[in-house]
VOGU-3710 file (C-alpha; in Angstrom, 3 decimals, decimal comma):
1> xxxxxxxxxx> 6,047/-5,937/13,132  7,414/-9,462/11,844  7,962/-8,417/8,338  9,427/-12,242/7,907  6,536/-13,575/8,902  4,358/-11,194/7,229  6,580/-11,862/3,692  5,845/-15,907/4,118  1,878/-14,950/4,529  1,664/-13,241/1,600
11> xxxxxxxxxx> 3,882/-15,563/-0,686  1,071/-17,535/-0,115  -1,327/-15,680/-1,777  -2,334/-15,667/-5,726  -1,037/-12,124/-7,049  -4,591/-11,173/-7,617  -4,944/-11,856/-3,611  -2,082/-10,531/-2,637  -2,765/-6,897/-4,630  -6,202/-7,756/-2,803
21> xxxxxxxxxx> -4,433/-7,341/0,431  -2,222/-4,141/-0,731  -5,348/-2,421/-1,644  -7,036/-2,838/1,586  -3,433/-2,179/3,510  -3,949/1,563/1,124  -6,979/2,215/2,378  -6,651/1,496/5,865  -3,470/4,046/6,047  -5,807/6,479/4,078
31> xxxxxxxxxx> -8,087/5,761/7,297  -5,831/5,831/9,752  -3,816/9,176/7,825  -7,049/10,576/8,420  -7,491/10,193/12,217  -4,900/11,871/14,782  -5,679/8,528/17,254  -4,790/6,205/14,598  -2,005/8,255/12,859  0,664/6,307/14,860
41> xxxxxxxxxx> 0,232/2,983/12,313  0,662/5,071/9,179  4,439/4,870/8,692  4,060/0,403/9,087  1,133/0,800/6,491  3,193/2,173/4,253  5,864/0,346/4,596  4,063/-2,872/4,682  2,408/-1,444/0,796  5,685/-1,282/-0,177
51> xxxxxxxxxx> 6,498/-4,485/0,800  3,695/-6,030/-0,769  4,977/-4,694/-4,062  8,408/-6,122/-3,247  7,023/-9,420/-2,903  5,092/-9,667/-5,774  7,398/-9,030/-8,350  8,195/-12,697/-9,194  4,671/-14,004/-10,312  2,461/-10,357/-11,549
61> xxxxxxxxxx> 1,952/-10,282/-14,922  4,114/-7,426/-16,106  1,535/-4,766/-17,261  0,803/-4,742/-13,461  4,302/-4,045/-12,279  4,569/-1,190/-14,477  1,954/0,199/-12,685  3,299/-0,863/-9,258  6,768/0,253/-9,687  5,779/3,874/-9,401
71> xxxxxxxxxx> 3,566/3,286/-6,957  6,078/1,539/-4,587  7,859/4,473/-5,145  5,512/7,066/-4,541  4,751/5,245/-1,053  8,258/5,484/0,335  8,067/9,031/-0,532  5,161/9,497/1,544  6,647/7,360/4,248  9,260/9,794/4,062
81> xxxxxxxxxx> 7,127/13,117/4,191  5,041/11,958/6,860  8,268/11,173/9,212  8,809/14,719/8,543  4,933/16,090/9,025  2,658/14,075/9,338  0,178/17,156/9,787  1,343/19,061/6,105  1,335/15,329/4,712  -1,939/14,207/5,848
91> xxxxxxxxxx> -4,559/15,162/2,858  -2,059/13,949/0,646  -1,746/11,003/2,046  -4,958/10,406/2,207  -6,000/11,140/-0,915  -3,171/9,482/-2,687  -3,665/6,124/-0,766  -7,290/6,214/-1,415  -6,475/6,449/-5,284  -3,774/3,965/-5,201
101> xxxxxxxxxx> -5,738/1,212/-3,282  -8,735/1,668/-6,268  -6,205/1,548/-8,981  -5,088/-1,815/-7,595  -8,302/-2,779/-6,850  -8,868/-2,845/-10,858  -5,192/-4,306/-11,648  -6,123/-7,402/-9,582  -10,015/-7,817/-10,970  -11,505/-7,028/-8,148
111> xxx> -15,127/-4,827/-8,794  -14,798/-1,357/-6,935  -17,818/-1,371/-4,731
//
């Protein structure tokens, strides 16, 4: 993955866009978690939501960076534990990254549908 390139795209973006995007990357490695044939894309998801969080540090409003901070951390964690088994690691994953991308969801505005 071009994480350079990725980084410029999402500089781009209005913070309420950009934890827009994070929230769908959350739930598509809560999909993917979920399915052995897409399991392989899990560990760039989640780096990729922790990325996101990186990058959007200089222009969140600071009640949602609280938030975030934890979060970021929580995902490498999981990146972590699903290097080591992915197959102990799934449900948690998958739960977690469900909740996470609906808690951003409501940090950024966005209705939950």
């Amino acid at each position: 993955m071009d994480w350079e390139r990725l980084r410029v795209r999402y500089s781009q973006l209005a913070w309420q866009q950009r934890l827009g995007n994070l929230a769908s990357t959350l739930a598509r490695a809560a999909t993917a978690a979920s399915n052995p044939r897409t399991a392989a894309s899990v560990p760039d998801l989640l780096r990729e939501g922790m990325c996101v969080i990186e990058w959007s540090k200089d222009d969140t409003p600071l009640e949602a960076l609280v938030e975030l901070a934890p979060m970021q951390r929580e995902l490498g964690l999981l990146w972590r534990a699903w290097e080591q088994n992915n197959e102990v690691t799934r449900p948690l994953l998958t739960f977690r990254a469900r909740a996470m991308s609906d808690q951003v969801l409501a940090m950024a505005g966005w209705e939950q549908r």
